[in-house]
N, C-alpha and C positions, 0 to 999 in steps of 0.2 A: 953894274945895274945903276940906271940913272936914280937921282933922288925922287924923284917923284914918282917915280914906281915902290920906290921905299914904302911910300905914304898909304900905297892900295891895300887895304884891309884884307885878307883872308881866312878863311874860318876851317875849321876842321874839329872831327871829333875829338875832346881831351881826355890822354892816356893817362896812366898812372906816373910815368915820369915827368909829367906835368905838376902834378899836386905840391911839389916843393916853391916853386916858382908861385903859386895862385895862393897858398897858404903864408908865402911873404906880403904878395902884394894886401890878402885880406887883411894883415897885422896893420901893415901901412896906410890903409885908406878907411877904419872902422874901428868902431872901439870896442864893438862887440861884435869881432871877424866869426865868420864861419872856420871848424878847424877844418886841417888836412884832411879825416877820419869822415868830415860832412861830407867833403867833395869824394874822396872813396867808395862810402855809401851809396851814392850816388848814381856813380859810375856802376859800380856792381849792382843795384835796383834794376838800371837800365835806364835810367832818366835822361833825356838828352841833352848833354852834356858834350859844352862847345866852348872852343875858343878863338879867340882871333889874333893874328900875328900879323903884324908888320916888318919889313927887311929881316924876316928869321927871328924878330923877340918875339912873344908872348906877350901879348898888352891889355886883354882883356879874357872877360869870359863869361858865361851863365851857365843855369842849369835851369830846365823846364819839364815839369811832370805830367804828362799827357793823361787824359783821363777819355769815357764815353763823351765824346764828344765839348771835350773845351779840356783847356792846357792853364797849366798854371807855372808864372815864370818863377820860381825860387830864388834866384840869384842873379843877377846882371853887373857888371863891375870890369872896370877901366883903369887900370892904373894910372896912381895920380900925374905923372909927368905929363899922360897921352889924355887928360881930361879937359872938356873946353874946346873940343880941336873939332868934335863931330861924329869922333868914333863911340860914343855911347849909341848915338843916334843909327849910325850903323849895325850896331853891336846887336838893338833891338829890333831893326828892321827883320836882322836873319831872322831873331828867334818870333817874331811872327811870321814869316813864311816858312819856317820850319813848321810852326803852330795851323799852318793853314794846308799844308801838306799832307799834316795826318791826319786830316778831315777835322780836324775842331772847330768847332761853330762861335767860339768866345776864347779869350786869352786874360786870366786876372793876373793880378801881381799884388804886393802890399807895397807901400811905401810909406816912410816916415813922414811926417809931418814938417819935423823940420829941416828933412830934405828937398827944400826950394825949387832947387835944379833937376832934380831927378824927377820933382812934379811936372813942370814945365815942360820938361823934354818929352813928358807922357803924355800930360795934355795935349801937347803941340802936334803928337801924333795920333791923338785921336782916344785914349781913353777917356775915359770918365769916369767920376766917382761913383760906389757904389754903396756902401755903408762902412762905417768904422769899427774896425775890432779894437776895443779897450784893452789897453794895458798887455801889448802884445810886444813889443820888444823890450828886452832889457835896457836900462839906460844908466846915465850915473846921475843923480839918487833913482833909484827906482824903476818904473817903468814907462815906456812910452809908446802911444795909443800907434796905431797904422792903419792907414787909410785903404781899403781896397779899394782897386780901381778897376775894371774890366772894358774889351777892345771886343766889339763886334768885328767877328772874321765875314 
């Protein structure tokens, strides 16, 4: 397989033999990771629940909770090696045409604040801010606020 076929993202539903792999990369890339037992949850709710693989690794993934009409993204996340490259930006595309498939009218998501890049990458595709929920993720000291953002579908 050439290398630049390597490089083509694809995406597929994530199995339970997945959760070891996704619950390393969560340790690796956050200081307050999602566990194995979230992404389980998850899977067994029926949330949709995806991953993307390049040449056979596993390099990212999300989870999205579909509701009457608008979706909400839980999780989105790229391992750190494959970040910077474009595949977040990928990663999100699916999960709003995923979000657009099941008929949802809106797609929210939270983000940190002082997640820069993960702002950026939202904006750049089209979210916008929507109000802030105080004191919504854990942090070290304390806690720290997140921004919802929401994408008209």
């Amino acid at each position: 397989m050439s290398a630049q076929l390597d490089r083509v993202p694809r995406f597929r539903p994530m199995r339970e033999a997945d959760l070891d792999r996704i619950a390393r990369i969560e340790r690796e890339i956050y200081s307050h990771p999602w566990t194995r037992g979230n992404f389980a949850d998850s899977i067994e709710a029926g949330y949709g629940c995806r991953v993307m693989e390049c040449g056979g690794e596993l390099i990212g993934y999300g989870v999205l909770m579909l509701g009457v009409q608008e979706a909400h993204l839980l999780n989105l996340s790229v391992a750190a090696p494959w970040q910077g490259k474009g595949y977040g930006r990928a990663l999100l595309m699916h999960f709003i045409d995923l979000a657009r498939r099941s008929e949802a009218d809106h797609l929210f998501l939270e983000v940190r604040p002082s997640n820069g890049a993960a702002r950026r990458l939202y904006a750049d595709v089209g979210f916008r801010e929507v109000s802030v929920r105080r004191g919504y993720y854990p942090a070290s000291p304390g806690r720290e606020d997140a921004i919802l953002m929401g994408y008209a579908l």
